[in-house]
VOGU-3710 file (C-alpha; in Angstrom, 3 decimals, decimal comma):
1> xxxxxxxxxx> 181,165/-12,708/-29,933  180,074/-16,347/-29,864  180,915/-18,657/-33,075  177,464/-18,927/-33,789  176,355/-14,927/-33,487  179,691/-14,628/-36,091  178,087/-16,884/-38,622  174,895/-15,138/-38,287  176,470/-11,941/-38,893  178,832/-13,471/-42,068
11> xxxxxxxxxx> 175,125/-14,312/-43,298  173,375/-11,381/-42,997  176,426/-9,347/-44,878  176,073/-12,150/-47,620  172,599/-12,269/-47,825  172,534/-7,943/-48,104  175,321/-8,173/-50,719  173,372/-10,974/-52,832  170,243/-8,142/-52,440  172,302/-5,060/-53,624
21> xxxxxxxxxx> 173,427/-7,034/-56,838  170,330/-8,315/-57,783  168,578/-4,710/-57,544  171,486/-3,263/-59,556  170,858/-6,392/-62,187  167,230/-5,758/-62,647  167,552/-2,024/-63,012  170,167/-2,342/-65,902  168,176/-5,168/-67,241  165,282/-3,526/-67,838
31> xxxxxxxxxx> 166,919/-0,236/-68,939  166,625/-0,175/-73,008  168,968/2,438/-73,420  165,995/5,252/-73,719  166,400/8,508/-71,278  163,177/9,371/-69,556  163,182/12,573/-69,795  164,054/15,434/-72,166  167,533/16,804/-72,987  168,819/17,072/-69,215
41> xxxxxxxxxx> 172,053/16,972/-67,970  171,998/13,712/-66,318  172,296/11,797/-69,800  175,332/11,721/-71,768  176,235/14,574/-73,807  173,990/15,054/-76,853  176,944/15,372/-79,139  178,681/11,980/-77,900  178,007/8,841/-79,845  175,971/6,415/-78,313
51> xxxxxxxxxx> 176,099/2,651/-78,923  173,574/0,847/-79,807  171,450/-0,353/-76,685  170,600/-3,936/-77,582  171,582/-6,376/-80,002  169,479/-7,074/-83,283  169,613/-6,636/-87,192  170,221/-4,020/-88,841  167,540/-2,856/-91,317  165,409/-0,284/-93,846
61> xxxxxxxxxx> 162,714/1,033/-92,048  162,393/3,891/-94,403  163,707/4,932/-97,508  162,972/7,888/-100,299  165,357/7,645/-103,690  166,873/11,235/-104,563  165,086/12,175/-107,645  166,533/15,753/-108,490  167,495/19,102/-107,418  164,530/21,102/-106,398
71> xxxxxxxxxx> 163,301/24,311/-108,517  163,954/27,651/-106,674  166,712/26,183/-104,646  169,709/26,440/-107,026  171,818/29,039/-105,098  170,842/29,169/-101,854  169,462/25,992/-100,980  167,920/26,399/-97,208  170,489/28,096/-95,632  168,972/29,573/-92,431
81> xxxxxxxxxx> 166,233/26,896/-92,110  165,516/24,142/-90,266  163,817/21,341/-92,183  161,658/18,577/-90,404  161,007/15,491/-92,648  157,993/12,952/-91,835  158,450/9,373/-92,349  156,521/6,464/-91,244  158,603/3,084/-90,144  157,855/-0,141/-91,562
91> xxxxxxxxxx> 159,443/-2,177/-88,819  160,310/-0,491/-85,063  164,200/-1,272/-83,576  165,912/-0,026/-80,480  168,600/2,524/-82,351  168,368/4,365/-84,796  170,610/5,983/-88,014  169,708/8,158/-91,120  171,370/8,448/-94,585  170,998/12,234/-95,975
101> xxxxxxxxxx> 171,577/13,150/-99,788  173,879/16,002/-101,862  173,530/13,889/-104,756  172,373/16,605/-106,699  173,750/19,897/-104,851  176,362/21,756/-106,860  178,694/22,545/-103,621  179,513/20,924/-100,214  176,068/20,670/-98,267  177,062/21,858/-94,072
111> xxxxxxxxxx> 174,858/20,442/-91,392  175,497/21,878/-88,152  172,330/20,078/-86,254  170,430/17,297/-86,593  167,760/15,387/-84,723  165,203/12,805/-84,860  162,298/12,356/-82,763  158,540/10,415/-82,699  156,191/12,744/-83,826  153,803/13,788/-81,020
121> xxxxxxxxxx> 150,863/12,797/-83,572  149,361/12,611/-86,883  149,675/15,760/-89,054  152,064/17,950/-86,735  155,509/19,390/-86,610  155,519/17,970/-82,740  157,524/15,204/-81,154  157,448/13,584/-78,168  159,684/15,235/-76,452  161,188/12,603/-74,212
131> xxxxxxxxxx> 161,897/11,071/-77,355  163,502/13,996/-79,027  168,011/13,000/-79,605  170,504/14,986/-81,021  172,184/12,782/-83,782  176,253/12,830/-84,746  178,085/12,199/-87,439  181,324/10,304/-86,549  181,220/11,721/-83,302  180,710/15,328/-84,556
141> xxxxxxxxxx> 177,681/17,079/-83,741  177,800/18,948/-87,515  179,285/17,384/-90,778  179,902/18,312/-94,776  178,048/15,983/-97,308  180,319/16,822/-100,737  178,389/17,813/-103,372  177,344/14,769/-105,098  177,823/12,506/-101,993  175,603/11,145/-98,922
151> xxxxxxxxxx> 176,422/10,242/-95,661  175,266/8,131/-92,589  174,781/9,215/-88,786  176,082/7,200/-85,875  173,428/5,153/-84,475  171,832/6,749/-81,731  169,566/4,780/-79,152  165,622/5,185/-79,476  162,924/3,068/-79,078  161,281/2,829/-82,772
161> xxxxxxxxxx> 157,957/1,847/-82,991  156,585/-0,188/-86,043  153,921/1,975/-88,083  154,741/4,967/-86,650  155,978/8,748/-88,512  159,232/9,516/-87,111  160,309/13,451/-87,430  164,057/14,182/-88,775  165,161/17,376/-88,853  168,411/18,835/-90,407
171> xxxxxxxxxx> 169,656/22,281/-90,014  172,041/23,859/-92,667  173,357/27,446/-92,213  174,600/28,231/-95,430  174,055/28,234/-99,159  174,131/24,940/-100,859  172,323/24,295/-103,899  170,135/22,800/-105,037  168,594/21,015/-102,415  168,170/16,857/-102,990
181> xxxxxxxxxx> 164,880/16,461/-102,647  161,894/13,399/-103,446  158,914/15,572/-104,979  156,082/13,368/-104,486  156,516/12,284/-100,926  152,483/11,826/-100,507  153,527/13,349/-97,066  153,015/16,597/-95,400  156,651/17,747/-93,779  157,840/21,335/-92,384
191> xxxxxxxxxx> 159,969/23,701/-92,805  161,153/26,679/-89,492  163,239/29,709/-89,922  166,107/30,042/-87,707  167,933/26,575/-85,874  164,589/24,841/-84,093  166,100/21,387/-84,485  165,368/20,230/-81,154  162,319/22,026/-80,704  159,539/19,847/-79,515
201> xxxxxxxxxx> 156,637/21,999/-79,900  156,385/22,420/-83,390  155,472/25,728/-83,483  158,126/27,398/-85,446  157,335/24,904/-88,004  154,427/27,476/-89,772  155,346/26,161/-93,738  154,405/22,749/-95,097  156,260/20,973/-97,764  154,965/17,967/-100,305
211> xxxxxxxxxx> 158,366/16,863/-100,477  161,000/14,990/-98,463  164,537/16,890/-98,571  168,479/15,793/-98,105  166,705/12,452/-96,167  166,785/9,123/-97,912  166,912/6,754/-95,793  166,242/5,920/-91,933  167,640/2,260/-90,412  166,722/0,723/-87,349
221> xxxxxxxxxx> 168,075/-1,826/-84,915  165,878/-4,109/-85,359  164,463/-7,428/-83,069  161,478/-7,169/-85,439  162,564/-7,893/-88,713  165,602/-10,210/-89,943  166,177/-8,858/-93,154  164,812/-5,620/-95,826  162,396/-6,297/-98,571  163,272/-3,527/-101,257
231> xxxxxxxxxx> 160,420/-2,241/-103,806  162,098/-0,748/-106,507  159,726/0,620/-108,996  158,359/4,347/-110,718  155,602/6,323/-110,158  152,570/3,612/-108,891  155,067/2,093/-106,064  155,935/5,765/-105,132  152,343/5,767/-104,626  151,807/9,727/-106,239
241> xxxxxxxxxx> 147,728/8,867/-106,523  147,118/7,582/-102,962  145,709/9,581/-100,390  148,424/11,864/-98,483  149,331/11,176/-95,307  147,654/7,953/-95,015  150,503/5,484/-95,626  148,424/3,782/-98,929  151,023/3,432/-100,993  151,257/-0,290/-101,967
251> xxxxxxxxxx> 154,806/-1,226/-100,552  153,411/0,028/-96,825  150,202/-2,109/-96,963  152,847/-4,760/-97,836  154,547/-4,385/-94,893  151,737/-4,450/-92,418  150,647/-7,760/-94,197  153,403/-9,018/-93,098  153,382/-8,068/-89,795  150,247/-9,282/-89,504
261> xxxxxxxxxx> 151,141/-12,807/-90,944  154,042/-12,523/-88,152  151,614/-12,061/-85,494  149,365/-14,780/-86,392  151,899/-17,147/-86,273  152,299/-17,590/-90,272  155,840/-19,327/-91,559  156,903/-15,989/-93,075  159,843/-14,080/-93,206  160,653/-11,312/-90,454
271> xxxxxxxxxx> 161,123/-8,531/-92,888  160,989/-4,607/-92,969  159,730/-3,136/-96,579  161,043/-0,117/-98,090  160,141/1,732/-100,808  162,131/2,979/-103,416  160,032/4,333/-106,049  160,813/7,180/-108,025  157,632/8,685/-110,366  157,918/8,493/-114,055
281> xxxxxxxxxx> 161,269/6,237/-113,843  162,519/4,116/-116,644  164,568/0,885/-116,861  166,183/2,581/-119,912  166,296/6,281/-120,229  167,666/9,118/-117,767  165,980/12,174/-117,308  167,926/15,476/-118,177  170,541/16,901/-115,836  174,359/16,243/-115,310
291> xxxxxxxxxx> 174,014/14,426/-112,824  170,890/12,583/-114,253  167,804/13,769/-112,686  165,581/10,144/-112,384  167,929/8,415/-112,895  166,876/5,178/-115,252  166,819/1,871/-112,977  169,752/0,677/-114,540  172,007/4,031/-113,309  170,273/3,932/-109,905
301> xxxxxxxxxx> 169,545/-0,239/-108,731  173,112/-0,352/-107,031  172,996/3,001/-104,867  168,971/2,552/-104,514  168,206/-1,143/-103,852  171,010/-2,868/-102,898  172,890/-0,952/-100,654  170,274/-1,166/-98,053  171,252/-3,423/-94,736  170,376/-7,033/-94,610
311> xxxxxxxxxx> 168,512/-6,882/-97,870  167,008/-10,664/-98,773  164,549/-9,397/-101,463  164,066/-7,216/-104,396  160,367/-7,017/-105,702  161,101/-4,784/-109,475  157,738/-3,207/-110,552  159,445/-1,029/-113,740  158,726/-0,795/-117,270  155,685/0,447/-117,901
321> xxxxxxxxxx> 157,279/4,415/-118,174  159,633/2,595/-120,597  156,701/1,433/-122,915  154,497/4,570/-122,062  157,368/7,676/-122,487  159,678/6,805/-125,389  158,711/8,652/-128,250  159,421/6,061/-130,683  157,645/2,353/-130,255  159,533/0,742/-127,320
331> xxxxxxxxxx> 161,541/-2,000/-127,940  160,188/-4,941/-125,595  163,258/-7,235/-126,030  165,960/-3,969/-124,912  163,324/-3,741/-121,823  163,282/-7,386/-121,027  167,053/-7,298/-121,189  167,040/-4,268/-119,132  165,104/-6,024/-116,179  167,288/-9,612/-116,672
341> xxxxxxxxxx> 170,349/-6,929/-116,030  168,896/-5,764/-112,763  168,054/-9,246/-111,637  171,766/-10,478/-112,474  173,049/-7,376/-110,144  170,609/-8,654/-107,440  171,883/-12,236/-108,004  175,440/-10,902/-107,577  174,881/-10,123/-104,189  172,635/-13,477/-103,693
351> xxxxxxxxxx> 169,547/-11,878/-103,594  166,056/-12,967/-104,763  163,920/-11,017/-106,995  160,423/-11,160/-107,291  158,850/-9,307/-110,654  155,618/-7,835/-111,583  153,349/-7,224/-114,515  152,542/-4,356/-116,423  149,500/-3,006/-115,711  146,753/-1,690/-118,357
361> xxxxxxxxxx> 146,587/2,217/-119,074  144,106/2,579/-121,693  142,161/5,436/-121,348  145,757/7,264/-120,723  146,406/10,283/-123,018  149,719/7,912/-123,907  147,868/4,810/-124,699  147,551/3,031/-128,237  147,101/-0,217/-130,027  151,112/-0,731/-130,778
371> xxxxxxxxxx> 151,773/0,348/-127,277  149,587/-2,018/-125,581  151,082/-4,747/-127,584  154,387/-4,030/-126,249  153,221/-4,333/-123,121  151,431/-7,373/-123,504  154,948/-8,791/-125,124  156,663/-7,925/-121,680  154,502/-9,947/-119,735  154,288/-12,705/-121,226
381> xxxxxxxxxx> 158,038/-12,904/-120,699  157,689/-12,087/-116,744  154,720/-14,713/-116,955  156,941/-17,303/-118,517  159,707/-17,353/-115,940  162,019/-15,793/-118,065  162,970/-12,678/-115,964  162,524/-12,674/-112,381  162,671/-15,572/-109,784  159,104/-15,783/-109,344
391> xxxxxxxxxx> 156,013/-12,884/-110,465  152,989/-10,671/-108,976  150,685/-10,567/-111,715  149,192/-7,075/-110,986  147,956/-7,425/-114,459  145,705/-10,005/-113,782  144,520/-8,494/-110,109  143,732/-5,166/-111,691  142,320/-5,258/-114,589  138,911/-4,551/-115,922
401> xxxxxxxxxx> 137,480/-7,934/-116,529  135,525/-7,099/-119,477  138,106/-4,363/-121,304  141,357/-6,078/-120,059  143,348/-2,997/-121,418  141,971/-0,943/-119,127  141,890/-1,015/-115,039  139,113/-1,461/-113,487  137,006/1,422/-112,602  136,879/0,963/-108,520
411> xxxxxxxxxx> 141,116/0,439/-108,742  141,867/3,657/-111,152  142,433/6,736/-109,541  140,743/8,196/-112,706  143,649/9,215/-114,838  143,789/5,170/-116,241  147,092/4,516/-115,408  147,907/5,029/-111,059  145,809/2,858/-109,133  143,116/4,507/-106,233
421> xxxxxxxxxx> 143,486/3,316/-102,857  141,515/0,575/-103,324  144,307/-0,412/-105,799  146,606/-0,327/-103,810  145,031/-2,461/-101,679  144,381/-5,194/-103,978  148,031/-5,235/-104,753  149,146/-5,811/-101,585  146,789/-8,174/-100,983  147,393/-10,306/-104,060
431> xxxxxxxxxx> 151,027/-10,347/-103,092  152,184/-14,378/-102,498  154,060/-13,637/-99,243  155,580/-17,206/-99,815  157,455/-15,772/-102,266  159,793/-13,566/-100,173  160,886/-17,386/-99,169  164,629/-18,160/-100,441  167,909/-16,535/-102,145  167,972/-15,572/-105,849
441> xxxx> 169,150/-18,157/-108,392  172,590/-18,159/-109,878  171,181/-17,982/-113,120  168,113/-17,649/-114,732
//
């Protein structure tokens, strides 16, 4: 072989190697971690943890506070069933993770499946099945939530869309009551006899449910969002008078708005929202129950708002329950220094907090003179700067101009207190997304 015909041949090798690498390059590169397929045997095993496929922030795209143990459930819980909650994502990620609740079961709480999936559609048990993983729990396929407890999954990698209704599904063999549960979801979920965890075809899913169960919380790895806006509030952010299944509730037009801001090139901040409303909460009082069943905001802010990842924001929309439910005149100075308590605990952790108004509820079975005037006392304190970083005046936005103690007709939902739809609406839409700008203040 000639000196020159070597060469040639060193080249050719070189040139075939350089070829090979960059194939194998661009095939890993544009892998994002997601199998094609169904379960097959070709991926790992469903019960080993996967890391997460990309790199991001981790935050709330979902979230549901525990409210109470559920009537009828007190000794056997769901043992036997398989239980597929509905949620809808504020903000899409790469990986996933979920939080589930025994807050309020009396006895260890055994999960011996779990999954999560994208649903196949609106109102169905069905997922996509390519989509469909088997989550873990350090490792462990099946885990024990103590009674009173919660616990995370490992992160499993799936592509999360933003806006979309993500199906988890838990599967509990034996008797553990009563089940943790969030009554007025404002979302259809579904309930299967027998283990159909990973069933992708819905149909053993013949029984609805109005309420979200052991789930409170899903997190996502996010290259969306850069931090979690968390809406702490009772029964108007939980949204019970919007229309179910339609993602109205106030805090979820929030977070479109600013997705939409995102998009259009707005300087605002990258955030996920989640909601953490709880209907007929109180600053104040606990409900009844050992442990409390709705918990007062005071008892719950820690577990419920700040312990979410990456949280910049707290918007507090509380204290109208306070005014409206005690059955003695409220106090407006203990509920003022109720809310200046929560803001300190958000300050603690160097977060800002963004307040609203009261709204109007004459025409409310609850309503009178005194009771308005308490409320009228509160906000002039939020209004004044003298509780929260900076305030939404859903007051102002919703009220009837010409009976200001009342809302106004096309924003009530009719029973003078929960805003329609179109409510809703205007409070997202009111919302100064400027505000989400900055940390909390030291000190107010």
């Amino acid at each position: 072989m000639t000196r020159r015909r070597g060469y040639a041949v060193i080249g050719a090798l070189l040139a075939l190697v350089l070829a090979v690498s960059a194939a194998i390059y661009l095939t890993v590169a544009a892998d994002d971690g997601t199998p094609r397929g169904a379960l097959t045997d070709d991926r790992p095993h469903p019960g080993a943890p996967v890391a997460p496929a990309s790199t991001g922030t981790w935050v709330g795209a979902w979230s549901a506070s525990p409210v109470g143990g559920e009537p009828g459930t007190e000794t056997t819980g769901l043992a036997g069933r398989s239980v597929r909650n509905v949620v809808h994502t504020s903000t899409g990620g790469t990986s996933a993770r979920i939080t589930l609740s025994n807050l309020y079961g009396h006895e260890p709480l055994t999960i011996t499946h779990a999954s999560i999936a994208l649903s196949a559609g609106d109102g169905t048990p069905a997922a996509d099945p390519d989509s469909m993983r088997r989550l873990t729990f350090n490792g462990a396929t099946s885990a024990v939530v103590p009674a009173g407890e919660q616990i995370a999954s490992d992160a499993v990698r799936l592509a999360v869309p933003h806006d979309s209704d993500v199906l988890v599904t838990t599967y509990s063999p034996t008797p553990s009551g009563p089940v943790t549960y969030h009554p007025h979801a404002r979302q259809i979920s579904y309930v299967a006899a027998g283990d159909a965890t990973e069933d992708a075809t819905g149909t053993p899913y013949t029984q609805q449910t109005p309420y979200w169960r052991y789930l409170t919380a899903l997190d996502v790895l996010s290259n969306e969002a850069d931090g979690t806006v968390v809406v702490f509030g009772d029964s108007i952010t939980d949204g019970i008078t919007s229309t179910t299944g339609a993602n109205h509730r106030w805090p979820d037009l929030l977070a479109g708005r600013l997705r939409t801001a995102i998009d259009t090139g707005h300087q605002t901040p990258r955030y996920s929202v989640v909601n953490e409303g709880i209907s007929g909460n109180q600053v104040l009082a606990d409900g009844l129950g050992r442990p409390a069943e709705n918990e007062s905001g005071l008892g719950r802010f820690a577990r419920d708002a700040l312990s979410h990842p990456n949280v910049k924001v707290v918007v507090i929309d509380l204290g109208v329950n306070d005014v409206l439910r005690n059955p003695r005149l409220a106090d407006p100075n203990k509920i003022i220094t109720g809310l200046r308590t929560l803001v300190r605990d958000a300050h603690a952790r160097g977060l800002k907090v963004i307040g609203a108004t009261l709204m109007p509820f004459e025409g409310h079975r609850g309503w009178s003179p005194a009771r308005e005037t308490v409320r009228r006392q509160v906000n002039a304190e939020i209004r004044a700067g003298r509780v929260y970083d900076a305030a939404v005046d859903f007051d102002k936005a919703l009220r009837d101009p010409y009976d200001p103690r009342r809302l106004r007709p096309d924003y009530d939902s009719g029973d003078h207190l929960h805003p329609s739809d179109l409510g809703f609406a205007q409070m997202a839409k009111i919302f100064d997304l400027s505000t989400l700008n900055g940390a909390g203040q030291a000190e107010l």
